[in-house]
C-alpha positions, 0 to 999 in steps of 0.5 A: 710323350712318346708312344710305346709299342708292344715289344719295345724295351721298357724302363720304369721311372721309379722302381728302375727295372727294364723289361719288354711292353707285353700289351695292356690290362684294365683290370682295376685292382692291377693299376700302378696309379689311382687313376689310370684306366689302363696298365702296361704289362712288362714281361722282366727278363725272368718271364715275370709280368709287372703292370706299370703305369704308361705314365712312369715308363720310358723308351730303352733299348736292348743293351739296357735290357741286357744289363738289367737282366744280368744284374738280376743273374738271368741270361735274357732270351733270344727276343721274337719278333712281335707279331699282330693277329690279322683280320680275315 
């Protein structure tokens, strides 16, 4: 299994869109899977939010996300570097 990270380029297995990993939700009634516990939220190349199931994503790269977006007529935005709060 490989992990995915926040940022990282997206594809669901069987609903075939590509998106980046924009974190985790836990609210219940998003989850794709009856019994996940947590859900990947997958920001499409529109701004959209789709919420998957860790179990039906797989690792991509940029130019499939560039091919996505430009089959759904949007011209995908310039990709910023994934930051992580600090503590102090």
């Amino acid at each position: 299994m490989t992990t995915l990270l926040e940022g990282d380029y997206v594809a669901h297995v069987g609903h075939r869109f590509v998106g980046m990993h924009a974190g985790y939700t836990r609210l219940p009634g998003l989850m794709e899977l009856a019994g996940d516990l947590r859900g990947v939220r997958v920001q499409l190349p529109d701004g959209t939010i789709r919420v998957a199931s860790e179990h039906r994503l797989e690792k991509t790269d940029a130019a499939e996300y560039g091919r996505y977006a430009a089959s759904i007529g949007v011209v995908p935005r310039a990709r910023k570097p994934a930051t992580r709060a600090g503590r102090v």
